[in-house]
C-alpha positions in Angstrom: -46.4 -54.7 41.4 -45.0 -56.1 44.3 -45.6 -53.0 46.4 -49.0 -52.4 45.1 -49.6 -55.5 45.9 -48.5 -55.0 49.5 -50.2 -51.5 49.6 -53.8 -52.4 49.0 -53.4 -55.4 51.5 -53.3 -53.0 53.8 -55.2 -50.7 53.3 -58.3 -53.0 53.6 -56.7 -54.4 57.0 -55.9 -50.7 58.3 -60.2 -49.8 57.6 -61.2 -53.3 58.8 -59.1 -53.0 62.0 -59.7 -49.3 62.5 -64.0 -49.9 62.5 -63.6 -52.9 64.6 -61.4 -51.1 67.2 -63.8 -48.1 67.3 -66.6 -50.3 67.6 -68.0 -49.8 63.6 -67.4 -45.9 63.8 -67.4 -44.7 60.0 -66.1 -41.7 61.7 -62.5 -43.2 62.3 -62.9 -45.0 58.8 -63.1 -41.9 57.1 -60.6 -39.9 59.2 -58.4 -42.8 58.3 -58.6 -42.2 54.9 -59.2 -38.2 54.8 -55.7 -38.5 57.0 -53.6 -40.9 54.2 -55.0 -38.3 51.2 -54.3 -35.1 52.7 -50.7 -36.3 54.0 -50.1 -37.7 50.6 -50.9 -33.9 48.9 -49.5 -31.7 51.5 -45.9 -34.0 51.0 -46.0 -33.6 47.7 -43.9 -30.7 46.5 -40.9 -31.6 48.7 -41.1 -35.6 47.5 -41.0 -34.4 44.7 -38.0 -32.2 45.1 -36.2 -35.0 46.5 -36.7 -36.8 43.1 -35.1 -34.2 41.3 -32.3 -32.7 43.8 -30.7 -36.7 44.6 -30.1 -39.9 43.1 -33.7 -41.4 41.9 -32.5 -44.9 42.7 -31.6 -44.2 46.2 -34.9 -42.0 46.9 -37.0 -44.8 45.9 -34.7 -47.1 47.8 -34.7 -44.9 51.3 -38.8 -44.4 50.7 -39.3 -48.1 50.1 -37.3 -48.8 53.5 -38.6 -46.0 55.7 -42.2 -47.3 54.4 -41.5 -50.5 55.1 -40.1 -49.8 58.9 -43.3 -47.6 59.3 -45.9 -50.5 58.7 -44.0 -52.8 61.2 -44.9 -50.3 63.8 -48.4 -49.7 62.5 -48.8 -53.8 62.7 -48.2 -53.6 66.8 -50.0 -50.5 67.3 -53.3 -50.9 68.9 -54.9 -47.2 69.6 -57.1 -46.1 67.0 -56.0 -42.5 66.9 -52.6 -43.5 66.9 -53.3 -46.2 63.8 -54.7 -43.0 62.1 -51.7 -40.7 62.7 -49.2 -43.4 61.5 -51.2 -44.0 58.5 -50.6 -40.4 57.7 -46.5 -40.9 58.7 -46.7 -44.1 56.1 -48.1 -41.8 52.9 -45.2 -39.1 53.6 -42.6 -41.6 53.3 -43.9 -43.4 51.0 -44.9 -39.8 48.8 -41.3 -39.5 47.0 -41.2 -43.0 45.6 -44.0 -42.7 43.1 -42.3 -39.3 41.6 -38.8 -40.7 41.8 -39.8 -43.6 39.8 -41.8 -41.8 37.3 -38.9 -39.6 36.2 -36.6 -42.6 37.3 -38.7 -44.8 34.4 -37.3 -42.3 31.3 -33.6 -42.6 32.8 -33.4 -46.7 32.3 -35.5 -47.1 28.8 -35.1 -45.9 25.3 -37.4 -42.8 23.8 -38.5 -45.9 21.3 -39.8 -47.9 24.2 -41.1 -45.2 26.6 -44.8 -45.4 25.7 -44.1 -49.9 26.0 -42.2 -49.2 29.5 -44.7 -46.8 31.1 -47.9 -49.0 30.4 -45.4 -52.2 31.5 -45.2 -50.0 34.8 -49.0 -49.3 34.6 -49.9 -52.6 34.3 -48.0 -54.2 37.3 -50.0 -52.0 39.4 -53.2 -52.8 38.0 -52.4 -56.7 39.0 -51.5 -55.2 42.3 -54.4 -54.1 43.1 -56.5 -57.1 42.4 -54.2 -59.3 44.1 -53.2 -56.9 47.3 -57.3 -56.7 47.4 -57.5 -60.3 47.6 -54.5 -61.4 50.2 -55.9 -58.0 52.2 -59.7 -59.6 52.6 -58.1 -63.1 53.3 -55.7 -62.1 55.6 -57.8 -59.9 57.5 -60.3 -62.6 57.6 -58.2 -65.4 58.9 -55.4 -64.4 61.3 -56.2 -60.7 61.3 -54.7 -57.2 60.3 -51.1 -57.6 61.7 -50.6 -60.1 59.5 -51.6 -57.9 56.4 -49.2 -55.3 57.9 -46.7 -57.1 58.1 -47.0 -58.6 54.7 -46.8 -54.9 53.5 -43.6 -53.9 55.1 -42.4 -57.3 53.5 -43.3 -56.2 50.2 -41.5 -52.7 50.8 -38.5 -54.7 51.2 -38.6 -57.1 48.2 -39.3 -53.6 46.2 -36.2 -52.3 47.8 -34.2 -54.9 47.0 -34.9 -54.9 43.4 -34.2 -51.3 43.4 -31.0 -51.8 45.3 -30.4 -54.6 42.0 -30.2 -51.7 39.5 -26.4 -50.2 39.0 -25.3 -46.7 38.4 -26.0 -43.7 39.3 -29.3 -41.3 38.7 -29.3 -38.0 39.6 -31.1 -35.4 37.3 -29.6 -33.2 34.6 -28.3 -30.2 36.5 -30.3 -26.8 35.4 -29.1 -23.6 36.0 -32.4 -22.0 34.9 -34.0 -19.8 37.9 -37.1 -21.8 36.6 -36.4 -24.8 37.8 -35.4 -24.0 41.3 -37.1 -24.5 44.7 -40.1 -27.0 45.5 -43.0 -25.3 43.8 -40.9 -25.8 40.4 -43.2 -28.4 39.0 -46.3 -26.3 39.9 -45.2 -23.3 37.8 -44.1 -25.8 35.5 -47.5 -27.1 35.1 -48.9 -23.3 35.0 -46.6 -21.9 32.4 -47.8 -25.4 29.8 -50.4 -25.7 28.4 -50.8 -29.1 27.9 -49.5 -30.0 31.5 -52.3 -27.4 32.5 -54.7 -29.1 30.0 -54.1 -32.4 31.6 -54.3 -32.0 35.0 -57.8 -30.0 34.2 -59.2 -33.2 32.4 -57.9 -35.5 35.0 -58.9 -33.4 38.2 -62.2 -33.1 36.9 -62.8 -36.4 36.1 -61.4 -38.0 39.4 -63.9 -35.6 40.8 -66.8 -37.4 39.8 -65.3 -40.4 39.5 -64.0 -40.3 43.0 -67.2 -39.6 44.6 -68.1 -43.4 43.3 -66.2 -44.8 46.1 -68.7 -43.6 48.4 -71.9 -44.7 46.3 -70.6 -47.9 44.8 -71.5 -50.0 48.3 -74.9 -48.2 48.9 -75.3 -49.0 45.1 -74.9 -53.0 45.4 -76.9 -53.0 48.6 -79.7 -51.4 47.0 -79.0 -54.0 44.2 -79.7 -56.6 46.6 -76.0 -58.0 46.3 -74.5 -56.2 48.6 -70.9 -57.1 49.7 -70.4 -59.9 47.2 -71.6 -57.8 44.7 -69.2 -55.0 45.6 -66.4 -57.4 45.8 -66.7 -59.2 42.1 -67.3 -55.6 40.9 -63.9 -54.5 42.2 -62.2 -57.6 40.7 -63.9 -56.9 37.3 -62.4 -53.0 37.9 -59.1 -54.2 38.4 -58.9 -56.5 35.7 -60.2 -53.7 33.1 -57.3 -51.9 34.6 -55.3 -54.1 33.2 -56.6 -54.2 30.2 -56.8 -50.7 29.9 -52.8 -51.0 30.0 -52.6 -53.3 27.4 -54.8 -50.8 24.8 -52.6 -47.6 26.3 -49.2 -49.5 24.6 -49.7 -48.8 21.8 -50.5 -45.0 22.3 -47.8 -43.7 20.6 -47.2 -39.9 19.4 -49.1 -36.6 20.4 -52.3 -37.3 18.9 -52.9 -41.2 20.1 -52.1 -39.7 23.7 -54.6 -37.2 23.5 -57.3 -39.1 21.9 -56.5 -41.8 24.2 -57.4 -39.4 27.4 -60.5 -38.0 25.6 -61.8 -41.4 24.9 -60.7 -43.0 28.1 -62.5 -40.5 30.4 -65.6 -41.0 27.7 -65.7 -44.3 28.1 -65.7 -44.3 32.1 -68.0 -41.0 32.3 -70.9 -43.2 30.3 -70.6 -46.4 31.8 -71.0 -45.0 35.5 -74.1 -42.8 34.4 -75.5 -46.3 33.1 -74.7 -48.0 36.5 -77.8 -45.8 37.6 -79.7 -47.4 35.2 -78.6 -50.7 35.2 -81.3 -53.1 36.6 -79.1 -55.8 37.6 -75.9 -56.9 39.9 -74.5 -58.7 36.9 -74.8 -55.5 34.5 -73.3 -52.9 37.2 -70.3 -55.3 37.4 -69.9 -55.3 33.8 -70.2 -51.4 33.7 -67.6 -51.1 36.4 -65.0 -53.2 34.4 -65.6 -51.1 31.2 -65.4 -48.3 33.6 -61.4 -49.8 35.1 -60.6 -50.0 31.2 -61.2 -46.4 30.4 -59.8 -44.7 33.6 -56.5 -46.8 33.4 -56.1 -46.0 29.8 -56.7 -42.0 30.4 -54.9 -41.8 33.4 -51.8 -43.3 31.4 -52.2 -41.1 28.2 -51.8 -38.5 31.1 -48.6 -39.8 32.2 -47.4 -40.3 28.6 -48.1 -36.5 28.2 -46.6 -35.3 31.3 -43.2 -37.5 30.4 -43.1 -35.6 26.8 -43.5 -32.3 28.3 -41.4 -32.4 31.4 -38.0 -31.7 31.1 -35.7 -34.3 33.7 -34.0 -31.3 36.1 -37.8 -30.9 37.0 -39.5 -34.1 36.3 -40.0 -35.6 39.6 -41.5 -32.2 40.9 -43.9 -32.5 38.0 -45.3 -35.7 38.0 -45.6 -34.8 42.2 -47.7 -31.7 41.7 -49.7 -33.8 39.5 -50.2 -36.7 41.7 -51.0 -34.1 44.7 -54.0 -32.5 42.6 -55.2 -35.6 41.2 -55.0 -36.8 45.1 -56.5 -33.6 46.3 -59.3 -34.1 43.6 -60.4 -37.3 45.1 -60.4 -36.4 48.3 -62.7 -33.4 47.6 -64.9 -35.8 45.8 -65.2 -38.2 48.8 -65.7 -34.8 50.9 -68.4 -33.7 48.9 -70.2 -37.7 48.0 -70.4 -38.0 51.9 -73.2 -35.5 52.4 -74.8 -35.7 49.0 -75.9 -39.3 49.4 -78.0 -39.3 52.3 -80.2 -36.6 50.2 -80.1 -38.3 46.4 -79.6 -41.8 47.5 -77.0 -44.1 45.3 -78.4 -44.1 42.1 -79.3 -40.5 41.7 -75.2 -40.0 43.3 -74.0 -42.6 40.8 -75.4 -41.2 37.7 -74.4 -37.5 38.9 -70.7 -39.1 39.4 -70.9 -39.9 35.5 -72.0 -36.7 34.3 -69.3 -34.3 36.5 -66.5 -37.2 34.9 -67.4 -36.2 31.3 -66.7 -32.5 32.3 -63.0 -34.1 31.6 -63.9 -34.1 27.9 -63.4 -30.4 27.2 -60.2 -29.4 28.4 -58.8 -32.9 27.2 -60.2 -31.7 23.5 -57.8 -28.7 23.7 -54.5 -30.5 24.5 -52.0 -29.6 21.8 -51.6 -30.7 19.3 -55.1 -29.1 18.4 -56.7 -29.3 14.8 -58.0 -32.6 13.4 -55.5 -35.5 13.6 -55.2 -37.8 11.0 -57.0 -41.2 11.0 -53.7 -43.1 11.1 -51.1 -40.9 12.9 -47.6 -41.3 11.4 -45.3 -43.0 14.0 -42.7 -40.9 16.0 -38.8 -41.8 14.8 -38.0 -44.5 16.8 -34.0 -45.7 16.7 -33.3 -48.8 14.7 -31.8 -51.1 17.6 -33.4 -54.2 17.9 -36.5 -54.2 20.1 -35.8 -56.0 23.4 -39.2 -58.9 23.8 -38.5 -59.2 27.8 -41.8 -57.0 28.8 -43.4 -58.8 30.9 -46.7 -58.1 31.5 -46.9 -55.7 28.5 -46.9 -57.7 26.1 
């Protein structure tokens, strides 16, 4: 939560300084941010093979640090093109955290508290977000983007030392199957499953469309009449049905409340952003784009929940980082594509053709195993008798 937190801050200061050093060129904005997505994706396989070949606890410790170093230069760095390179540098070191602490999560928690855990995970960085938004636009506002920069490599730190705060060692199960060998592991891995394949169809598809509402949601307020306040309550509301989005996913336990919880979830977004081009007031759009937070966090952590039940740990962290590198990939394609499609339909048109390309999700999400009809009530997985530990915060 704390890096999240850190993380968005700056990313609103490294746009806001970027446009005002290049004199309000959307040009740099978007190399900026075409620069952190395709570093993130093209770092992915070997991030994730650090996960898996060393001790999770000190990968997430090194990436923390190294992030955290990187940002202190970025905060006294006053070229644009160099601000753009070393936002690139900051998503390759910070790339083998997220993977190592995915497979990392599984190592420290019980199989009876896994589904609890990962939305306890999920629902830290949902906060994140709305708060690192928040500090990011006051910051930047008040004393300028160093200061936001700063702030982030501060928050790399804290994470770091928590990290550091957790004993023993956590290296993966040693395989000696050919299979799991060598950096492309968890993409064969993914190729050879059907239900990681499955998965990562339903999710790339829908963070296509929903991805290409970054670029129409502005243009969509300002047409409103709202414009940036609009926009800005409407990202609040979307981080706060984030969270709640967490909160329903905790109790999606076994294979078929995962599943259904994916099909839903991208349901649920895919028809509240086609009624954002319908939607004849601020007030209504906001509320559409909260509903629209609930049901993306909720799919996009039955996803997780899937992957952990499928991967097995010597290739875990190489999973969950092909996955993240698609689902990055898919976004950035998306943004690619919105850019020259909303000069010709305009907002709404874009908006409501976002919705329709997210429901595309729906079809390869209906053939996840286990297929067939599930039952209405789902008999819960064997879970050990040990008392259940009441200290998850934020999850609760």
């Amino acid at each position: 939560m704390i890096s999240t937190t850190g993380s968005r801050a700056a990313t609103i200061a490294l746009l806001a300084v970027v446009y005002s050093r290049t004199g309000g060129s959307g040009g740099w904005v978007g190399a900026a941010v075409f620069t952190q997505f395709v570093a993130s994706v093209l770092a992915a396989p070997w991030a994730g093979a650090l996960g898996d070949r060393f001790d999770r606890r000190r990968v997430m410790l090194c990436s923390d640090l190294a992030a955290a170093g990187t940002f202190v230069v970025i905060a006294f760095t006053q070229t644009p093109w160099l601000l753009v390179f070393l936002s690139g540098v900051a998503a390759i070191v910070e790339a083998p955290f997220g993977s190592a602490a995915s497979a990392f999560l599984l190592m420290l928690v019980p199989a009876a508290e896994r589904t609890r855990a990962t939305a306890m995970r999920a629902s830290g960085a949902a906060i994140g977000v709305v708060v690192g938004g928040a500090i990011g636009g006051v910051l930047v506002a008040a004393v300028g983007g160093t200061a936001a920069f700063l702030v982030n490599a501060g928050s790399f730190v804290i994470s770091a030392a928590l990290v550091a705060s957790i004993r023993g060692r956590y290296r993966a199960v040693p395989s000696g199957d050919p299979q799991h060998a060598g950096i492309w592991a968890g993409v064969r891995f993914i190729a050879r499953t059907d239900a990681l394949r499955l998965v990562l169809a339903s999710n790339g598809a829908a963070l296509v469309g929903y991805g290409m509402v970054n670029v129409a949601e502005f243009p969509l307020f300002a047409t409103l009449g709202s414009g940036a306040l609009g926009f800005g309550i409407a990202t609040a509301g979307y981080g706060i049905g984030n969270y709640l989005g967490t909160r329903i996913g905790r109790r999606a336990e076994g294979h078929h409340n995962e599943k259904r919880l994916l099909f839903f979830g991208w349901l649920v977004v895919g028809v509240a952003i086609i009624a954002c081009g319908f939607s004849p007031s601020t007030i209504s759009v906001v509320i559409l784009f909260s509903i629209a937070g609930v049901g993306d966090s909720a799919a996009l952590l039955a996803g997780v929940l899937i992957t952990q039940r499928h991967a097995p740990d010597p290739v875990r962290a190489r999973v969950f980082a092909a996955s993240g590198g698609v689902m990055t990939g898919a976004i950035s394609l998306a943004m690619f594509v919105a850019g020259f499609l909303i000069g010709p339909l305009g907002p709404v048109a874009l908006v409501v053709l976002c919705g329709v390309v997210t429901l595309t999700a729906l079809a390869p999400s209906a053939f996840i195993p286990p297929r067939g009809q599930p039952p209405w009530r789902p008999d819960p997985e064997p879970a050990d008798d040990r008392k259940r530990p009441q200290r998850w915060l934020l999850a609760t």
